[in-house]
C-alpha positions as CSV (number, residue, x, y, z in Angstrom):
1,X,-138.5,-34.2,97.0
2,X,-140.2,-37.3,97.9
3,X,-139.5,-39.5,101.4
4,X,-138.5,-42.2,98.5
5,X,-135.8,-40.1,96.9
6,X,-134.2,-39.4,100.0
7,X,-134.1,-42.9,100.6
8,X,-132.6,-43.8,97.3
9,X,-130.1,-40.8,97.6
10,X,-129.0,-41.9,101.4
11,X,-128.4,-45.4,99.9
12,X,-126.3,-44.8,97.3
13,X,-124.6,-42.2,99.4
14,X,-123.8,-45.1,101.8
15,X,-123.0,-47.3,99.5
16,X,-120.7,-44.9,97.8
17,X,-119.0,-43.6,101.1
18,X,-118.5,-47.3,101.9
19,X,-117.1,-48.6,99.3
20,X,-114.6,-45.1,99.2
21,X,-113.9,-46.7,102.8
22,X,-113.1,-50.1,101.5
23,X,-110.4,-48.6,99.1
24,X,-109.2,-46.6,101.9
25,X,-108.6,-49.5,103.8
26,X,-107.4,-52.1,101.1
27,X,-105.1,-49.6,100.0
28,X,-103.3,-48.8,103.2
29,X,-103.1,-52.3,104.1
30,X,-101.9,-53.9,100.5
31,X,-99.8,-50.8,100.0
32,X,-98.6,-49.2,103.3
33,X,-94.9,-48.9,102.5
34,X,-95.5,-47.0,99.4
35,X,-98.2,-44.9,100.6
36,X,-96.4,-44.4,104.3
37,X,-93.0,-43.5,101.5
38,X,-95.4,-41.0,99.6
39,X,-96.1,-39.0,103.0
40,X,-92.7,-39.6,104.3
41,X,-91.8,-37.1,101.4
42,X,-94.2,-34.6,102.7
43,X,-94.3,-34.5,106.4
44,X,-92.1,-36.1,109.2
45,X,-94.1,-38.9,110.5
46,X,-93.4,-41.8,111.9
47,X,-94.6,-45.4,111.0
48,X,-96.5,-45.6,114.2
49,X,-98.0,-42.0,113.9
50,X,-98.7,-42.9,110.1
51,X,-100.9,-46.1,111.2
52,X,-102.2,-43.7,114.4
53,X,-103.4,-41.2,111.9
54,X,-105.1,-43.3,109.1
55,X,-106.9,-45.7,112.0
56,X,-107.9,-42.2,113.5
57,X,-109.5,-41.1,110.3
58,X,-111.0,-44.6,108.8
59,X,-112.9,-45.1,112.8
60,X,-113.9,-41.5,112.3
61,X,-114.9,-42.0,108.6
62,X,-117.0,-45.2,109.6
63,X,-118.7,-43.4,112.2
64,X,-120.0,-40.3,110.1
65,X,-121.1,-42.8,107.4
66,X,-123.0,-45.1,110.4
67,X,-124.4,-41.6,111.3
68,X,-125.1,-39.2,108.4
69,X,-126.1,-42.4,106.4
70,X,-127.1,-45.4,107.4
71,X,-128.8,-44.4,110.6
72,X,-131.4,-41.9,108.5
73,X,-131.8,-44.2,105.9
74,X,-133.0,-47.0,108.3
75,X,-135.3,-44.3,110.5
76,X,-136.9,-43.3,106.7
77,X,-137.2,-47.0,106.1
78,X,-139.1,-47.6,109.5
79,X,-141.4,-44.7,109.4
80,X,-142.6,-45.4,105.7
């Protein structure tokens, strides 16, 4: 496996991984009720701890992307 390849992978891993993140977000925000109604079903939650929880794991998302992703693929890009 070539120091390209990696490259390409980590890129289209990021770019993957951030557009999953964009659909994350888009959907929570144009649909909240819905979604927050379709986990009301399932656990006793409310609203605030609903929007606690999803910020909570889209910050924690965005940071393993920033790290496991984007961060390597610029290091491979400055070292090649």
């Amino acid at each position: 496996m070539t120091g390209e390849m990696i490259r390409e992978a980590l890129a289209w891993c990021s770019a993957l991984n951030l557009g999953l993140l964009l659909f994350w977000v888009l959907w929570l925000t144009l649909a909240h009720d819905w979604v927050y109604r379709i986990h009301g079903k399932w656990f006793k939650l409310s609203v605030e701890k609903f929007d606690a929880i999803h910020y909570a794991g889209i910050a924690f998302f965005k940071t393993c992307i920033f790290f496991f992703n984007i961060v390597p693929y610029l290091a491979l890009r400055i070292i090649e």
